[in-house]
C-alpha positions as semicolon CSV with decimal commas, in nm:
position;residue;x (nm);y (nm);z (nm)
1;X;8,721;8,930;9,477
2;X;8,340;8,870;9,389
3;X;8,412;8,914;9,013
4;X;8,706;8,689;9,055
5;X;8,504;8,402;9,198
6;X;8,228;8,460;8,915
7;X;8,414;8,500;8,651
8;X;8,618;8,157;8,725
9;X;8,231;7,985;8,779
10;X;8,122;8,082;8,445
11;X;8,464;7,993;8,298
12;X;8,442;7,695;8,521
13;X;8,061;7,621;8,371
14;X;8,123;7,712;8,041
15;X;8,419;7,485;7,991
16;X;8,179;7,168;8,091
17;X;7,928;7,293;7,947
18;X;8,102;7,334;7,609
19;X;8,339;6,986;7,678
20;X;8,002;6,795;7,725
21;X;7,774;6,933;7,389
22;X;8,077;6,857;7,197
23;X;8,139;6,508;7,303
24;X;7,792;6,441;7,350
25;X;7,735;6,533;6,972
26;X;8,041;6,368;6,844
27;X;7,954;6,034;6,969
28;X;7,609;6,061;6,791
29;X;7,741;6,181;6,523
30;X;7,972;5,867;6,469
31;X;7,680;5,612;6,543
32;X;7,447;5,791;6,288
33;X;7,693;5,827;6,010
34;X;7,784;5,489;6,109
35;X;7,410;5,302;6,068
36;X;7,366;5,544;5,760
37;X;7,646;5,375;5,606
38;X;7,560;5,015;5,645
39;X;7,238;5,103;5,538
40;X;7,397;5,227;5,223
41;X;7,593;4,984;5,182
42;X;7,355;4,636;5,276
43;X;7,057;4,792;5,145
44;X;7,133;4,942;4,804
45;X;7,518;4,796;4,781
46;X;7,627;5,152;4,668
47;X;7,950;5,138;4,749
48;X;8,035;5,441;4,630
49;X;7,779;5,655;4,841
50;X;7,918;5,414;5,217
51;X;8,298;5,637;5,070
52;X;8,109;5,928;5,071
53;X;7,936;5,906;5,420
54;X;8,272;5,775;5,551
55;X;8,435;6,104;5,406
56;X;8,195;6,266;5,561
57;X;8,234;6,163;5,923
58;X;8,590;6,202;5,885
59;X;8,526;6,573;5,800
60;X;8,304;6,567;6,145
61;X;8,583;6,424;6,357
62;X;8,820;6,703;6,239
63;X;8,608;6,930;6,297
64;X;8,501;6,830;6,594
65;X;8,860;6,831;6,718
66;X;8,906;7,173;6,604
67;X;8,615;7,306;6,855
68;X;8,726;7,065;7,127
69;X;9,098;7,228;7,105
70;X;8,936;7,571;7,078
71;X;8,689;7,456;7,432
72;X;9,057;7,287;7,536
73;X;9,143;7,607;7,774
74;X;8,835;7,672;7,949
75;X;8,852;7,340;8,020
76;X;9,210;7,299;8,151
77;X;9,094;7,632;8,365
78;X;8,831;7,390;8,549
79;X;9,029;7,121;8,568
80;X;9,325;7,303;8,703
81;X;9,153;7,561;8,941
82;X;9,170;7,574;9,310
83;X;8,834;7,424;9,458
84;X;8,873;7,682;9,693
85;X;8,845;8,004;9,490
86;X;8,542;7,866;9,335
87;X;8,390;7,776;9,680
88;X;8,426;8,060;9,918
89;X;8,131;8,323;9,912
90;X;8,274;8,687;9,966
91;X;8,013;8,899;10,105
92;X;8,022;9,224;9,960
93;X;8,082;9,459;10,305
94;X;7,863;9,741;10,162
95;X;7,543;9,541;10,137
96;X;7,648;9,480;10,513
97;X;7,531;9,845;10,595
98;X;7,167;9,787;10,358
99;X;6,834;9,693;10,502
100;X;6,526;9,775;10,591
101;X;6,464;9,705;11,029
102;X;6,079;9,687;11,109
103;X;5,997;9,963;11,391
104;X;5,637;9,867;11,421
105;X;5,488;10,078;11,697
106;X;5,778;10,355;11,679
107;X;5,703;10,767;11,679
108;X;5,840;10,939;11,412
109;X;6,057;11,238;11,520
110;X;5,788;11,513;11,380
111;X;6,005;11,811;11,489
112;X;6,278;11,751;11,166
113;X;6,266;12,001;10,970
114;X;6,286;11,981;10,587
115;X;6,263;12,190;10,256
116;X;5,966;12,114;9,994
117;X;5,897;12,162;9,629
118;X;5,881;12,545;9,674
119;X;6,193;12,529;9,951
120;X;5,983;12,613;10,224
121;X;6,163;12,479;10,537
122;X;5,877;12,277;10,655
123;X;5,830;12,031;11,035
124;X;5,722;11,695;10,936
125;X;5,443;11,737;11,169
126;X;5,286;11,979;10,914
127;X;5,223;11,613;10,710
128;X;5,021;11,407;10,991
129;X;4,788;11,457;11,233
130;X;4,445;11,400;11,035
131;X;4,510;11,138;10,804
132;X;4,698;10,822;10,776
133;X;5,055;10,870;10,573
134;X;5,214;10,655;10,325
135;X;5,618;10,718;10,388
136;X;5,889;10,611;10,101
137;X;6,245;10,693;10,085
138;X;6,385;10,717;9,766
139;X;6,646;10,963;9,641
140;X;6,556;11,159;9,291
141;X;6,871;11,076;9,092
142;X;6,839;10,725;9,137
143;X;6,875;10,566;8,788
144;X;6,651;10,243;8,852
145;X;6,538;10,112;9,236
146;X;6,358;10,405;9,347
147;X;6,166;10,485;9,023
148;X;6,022;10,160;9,074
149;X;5,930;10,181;9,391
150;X;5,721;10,499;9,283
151;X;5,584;10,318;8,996
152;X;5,498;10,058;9,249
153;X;5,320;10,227;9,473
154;X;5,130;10,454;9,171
155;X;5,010;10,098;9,050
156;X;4,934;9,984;9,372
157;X;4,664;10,291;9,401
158;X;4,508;10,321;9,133
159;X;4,259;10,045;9,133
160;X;4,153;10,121;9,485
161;X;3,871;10,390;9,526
162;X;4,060;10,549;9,808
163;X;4,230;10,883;9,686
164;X;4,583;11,043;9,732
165;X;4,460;11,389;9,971
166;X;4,110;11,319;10,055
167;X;4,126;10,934;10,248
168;X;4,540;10,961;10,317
169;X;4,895;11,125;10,196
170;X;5,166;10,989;10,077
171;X;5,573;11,163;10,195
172;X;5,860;11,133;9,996
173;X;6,187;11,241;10,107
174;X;6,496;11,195;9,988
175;X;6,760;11,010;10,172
176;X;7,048;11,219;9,934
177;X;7,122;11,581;10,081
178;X;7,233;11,675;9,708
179;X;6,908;11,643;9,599
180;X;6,744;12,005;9,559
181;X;6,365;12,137;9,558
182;X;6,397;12,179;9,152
183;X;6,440;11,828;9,126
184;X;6,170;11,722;9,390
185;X;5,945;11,905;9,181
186;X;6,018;11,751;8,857
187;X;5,971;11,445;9,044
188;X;5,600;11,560;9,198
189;X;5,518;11,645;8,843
190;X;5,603;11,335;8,729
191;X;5,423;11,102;8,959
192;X;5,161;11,321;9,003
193;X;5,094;11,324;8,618
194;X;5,100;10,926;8,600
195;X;4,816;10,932;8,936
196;X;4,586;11,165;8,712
197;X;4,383;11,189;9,042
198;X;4,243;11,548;9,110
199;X;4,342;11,704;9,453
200;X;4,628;11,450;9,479
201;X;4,831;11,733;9,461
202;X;4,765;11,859;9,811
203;X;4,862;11,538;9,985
204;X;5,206;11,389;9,757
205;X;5,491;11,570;9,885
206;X;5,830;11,573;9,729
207;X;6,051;11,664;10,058
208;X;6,468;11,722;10,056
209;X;6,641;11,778;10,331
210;X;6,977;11,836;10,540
211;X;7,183;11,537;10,650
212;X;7,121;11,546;11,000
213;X;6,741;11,498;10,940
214;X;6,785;11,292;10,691
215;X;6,964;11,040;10,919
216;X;6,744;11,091;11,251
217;X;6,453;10,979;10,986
218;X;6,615;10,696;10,871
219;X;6,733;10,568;11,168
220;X;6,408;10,583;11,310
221;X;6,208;10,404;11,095
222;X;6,537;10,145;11,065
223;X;6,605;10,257;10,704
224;X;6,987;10,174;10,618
225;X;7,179;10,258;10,340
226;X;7,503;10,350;10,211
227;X;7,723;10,513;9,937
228;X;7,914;10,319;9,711
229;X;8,203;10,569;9,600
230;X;8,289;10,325;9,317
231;X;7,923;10,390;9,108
232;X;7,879;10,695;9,274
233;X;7,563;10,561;9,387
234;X;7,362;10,513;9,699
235;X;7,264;10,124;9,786
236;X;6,967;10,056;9,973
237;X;6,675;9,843;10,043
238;X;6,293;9,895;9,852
239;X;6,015;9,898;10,086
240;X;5,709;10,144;10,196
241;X;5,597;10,267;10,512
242;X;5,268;10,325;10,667
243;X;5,209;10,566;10,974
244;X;4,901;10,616;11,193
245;X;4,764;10,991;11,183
246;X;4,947;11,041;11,461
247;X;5,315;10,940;11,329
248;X;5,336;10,581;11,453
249;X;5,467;10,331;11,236
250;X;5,241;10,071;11,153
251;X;5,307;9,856;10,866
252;X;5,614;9,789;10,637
253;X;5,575;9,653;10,285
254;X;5,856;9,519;10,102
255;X;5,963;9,540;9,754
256;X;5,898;9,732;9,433
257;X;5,514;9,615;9,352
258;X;5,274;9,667;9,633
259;X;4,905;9,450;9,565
260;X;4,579;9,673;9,621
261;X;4,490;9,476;9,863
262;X;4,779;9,513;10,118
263;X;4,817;9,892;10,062
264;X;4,425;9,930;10,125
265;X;4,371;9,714;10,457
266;X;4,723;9,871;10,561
267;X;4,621;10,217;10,539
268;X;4,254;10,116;10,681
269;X;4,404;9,930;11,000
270;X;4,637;10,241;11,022
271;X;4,331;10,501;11,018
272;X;4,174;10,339;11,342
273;X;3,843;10,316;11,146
274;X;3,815;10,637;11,007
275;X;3,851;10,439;10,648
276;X;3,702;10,161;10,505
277;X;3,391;9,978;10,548
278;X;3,205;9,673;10,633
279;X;3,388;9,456;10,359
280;X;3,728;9,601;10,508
281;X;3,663;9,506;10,833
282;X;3,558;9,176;10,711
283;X;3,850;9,147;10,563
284;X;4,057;9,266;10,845
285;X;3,907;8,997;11,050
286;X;4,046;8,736;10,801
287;X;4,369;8,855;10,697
288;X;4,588;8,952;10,923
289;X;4,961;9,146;10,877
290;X;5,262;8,940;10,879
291;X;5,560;9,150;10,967
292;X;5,804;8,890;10,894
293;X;5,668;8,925;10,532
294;X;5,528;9,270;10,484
295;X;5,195;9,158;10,357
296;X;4,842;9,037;10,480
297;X;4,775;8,648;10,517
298;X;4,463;8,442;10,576
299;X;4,368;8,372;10,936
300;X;4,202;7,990;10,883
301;X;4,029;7,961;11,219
302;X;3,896;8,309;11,186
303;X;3,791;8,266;10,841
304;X;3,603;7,902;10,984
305;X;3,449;8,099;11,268
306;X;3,315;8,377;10,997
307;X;3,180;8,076;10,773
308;X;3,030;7,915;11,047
309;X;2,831;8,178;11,182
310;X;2,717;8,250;10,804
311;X;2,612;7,930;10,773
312;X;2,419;7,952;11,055
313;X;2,272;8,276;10,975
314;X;2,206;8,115;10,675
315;X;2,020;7,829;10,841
316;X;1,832;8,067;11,078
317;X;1,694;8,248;10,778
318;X;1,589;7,933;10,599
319;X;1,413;7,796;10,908
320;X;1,200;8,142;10,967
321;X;1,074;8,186;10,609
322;X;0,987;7,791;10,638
323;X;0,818;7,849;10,960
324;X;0,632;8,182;10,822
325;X;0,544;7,947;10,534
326;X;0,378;7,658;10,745
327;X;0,210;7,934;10,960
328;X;0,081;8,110;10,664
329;X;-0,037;7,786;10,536
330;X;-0,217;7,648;10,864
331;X;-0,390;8,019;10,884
332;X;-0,545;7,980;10,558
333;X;-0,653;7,641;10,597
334;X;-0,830;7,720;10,929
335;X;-0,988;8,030;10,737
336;X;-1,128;7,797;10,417
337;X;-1,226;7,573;10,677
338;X;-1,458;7,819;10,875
339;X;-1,574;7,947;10,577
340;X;-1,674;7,625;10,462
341;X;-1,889;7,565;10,752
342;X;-2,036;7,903;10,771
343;X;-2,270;7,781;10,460
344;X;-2,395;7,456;10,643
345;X;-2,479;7,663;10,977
346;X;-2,695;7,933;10,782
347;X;-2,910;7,660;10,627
């Protein structure tokens, strides 16, 4: 039904579209070859050269005609078409089943158990506890989306000075129970290659799993997706999770490019102040996280209150090195005048 309604729009658009340019550019046509003619004709009295630019627009109106009957059945198609086939808006029930819910707050079921690169059946509590985590779900035989959220988050790193395995870790598992440790691997290998960070290799894991984890995860952290027999693919949302050290969800951000500055005050806040410094908590205090948008926005009245009281720091610091001044200033004058006297006494 959806390619049915589109493919009567563009038929619909084209025809207009094409009915319009051709009419449009006939009429000009006419009135140019027209004024070119009496030109011709009351200028120069060439008679014979008016014939010829009259042939000539008579060539232009048949051909003209020719593209107008060739534009004649997209057109009839628009004219003729139900208004309601081209209005109704189908909703495609499998994108029904796709999203991404925010669980802000919620513990992650540590106790599922998956397989990693080496196929190790491994508790997903062997992944927090001392750092904060960066959580994607992706499956490794995707052919676009989840490459890109990989690349994504890869680009989203490497300008910070905060490192993959020393300040947090990043899990990947895959949502697709085909998917097997060989091909997690390839996958670490890859992404790990295009970090180029040393000891990133000790906190990126490549996870696969059974379907029964695989759905308590997703459920949990209000991933949904679903498989689309027709392209033998999976559809789903693009998005990234952050997770306190101790498995709470904290932030979501959404989409395939993730900004340095988002990923770095998200995995700060998530830390509890075991990352960051002065300049992050500055920035903390003016930029708040926006669930409804996955990002970090300016607070205005805390960014006034911060200017304020630098401006009166700012003033406090001008007014003591003034007053130090003016104190220096009446100490030295006291001491030139004493000394000045001192002669006068002695004689």
């Amino acid at each position: 039904m959806l390619k049915v309604v589109c493919r009567n729009s563009f038929a619909r658009y084209a025809g207009s579209r094409l009915f319009a340019f051709f009419t449009h550019g006939l009429r000009r046509g006419l009135r140019s070859g027209a004024r070119y003619a009496r030109f011709l004709y009351r200028s120069f009295h060439l008679k014979a050269c008016a014939s010829t630019v009259n042939i000539f627009c008579e060539a232009a109106l048949v051909v003209a005609a020719v593209l107008l009957f060739a534009a004649a059945p997209l057109w009839a198609q628009y004219m003729h078409e139900p208004k309601e086939a081209l209005t109704r808006n189908t909703p495609v029930p499998i994108l029904q089943d796709v999203g991404i819910d925010q669980r802000i707050g919620q513990q992650l079921p540590l106790d599922l158990v998956f397989r990693d690169e080496a196929g190790r059946s491994v508790p997903l509590r062997n992944y927090f506890g001392q750092r904060p985590v960066l959580l994607t779900l992706v499956y490794y035989q995707c052919p676009m989306l989840c490459s890109q959220v990989l690349n994504g988050v890869v680009g989203g790193l490497l300008p910070q000075k905060l490192s993959v395995g020393r300040d947090f870790d990043i899990v990947t598992v895959s949502f697709d129970p085909r998917d097997t440790p060989a091909v997690a691997t390839e996958k670490r290998d890859m992404y790990l290659k295009r970090y180029g960070r040393a000891g990133a290799e000790k906190g990126w894991h490549f996870l696969t799993g059974d379907t029964p984890a695989i759905e308590a995860l997703t459920k949990a952290v209000g991933f949904r997706y679903a498989w689309d027999p027709k392209i033998q693919q999976y559809a789903h949302a693009s998005g990234i999770m952050v997770a306190t050290p101790d498995g709470r969800l904290s932030h979501y951000l959404y989409g395939i490019e993730y900004t340095p500055k988002d990923m770095r005050l998200a995995l700060v806040e998530a830390s509890a102040g075991k990352l960051g410094n002065m300049v992050d908590q500055i920035n903390l205090y003016c930029y708040h996280y926006d669930p409804s948008t996955g990002k970090y926005g300016a607070v205005v009245t805390n960014m006034l209150r911060l200017g304020g009281a630098l401006t009166l720091l700012l003033l406090g610091g001008f007014l003591a090195v003034a007053w130090q001044r003016e104190l220096r200033h009446k100490t030295a004058n006291a001491v030139a005048a004493r000394q000045h006297k001192s002669p006068g006494r002695a004689g």
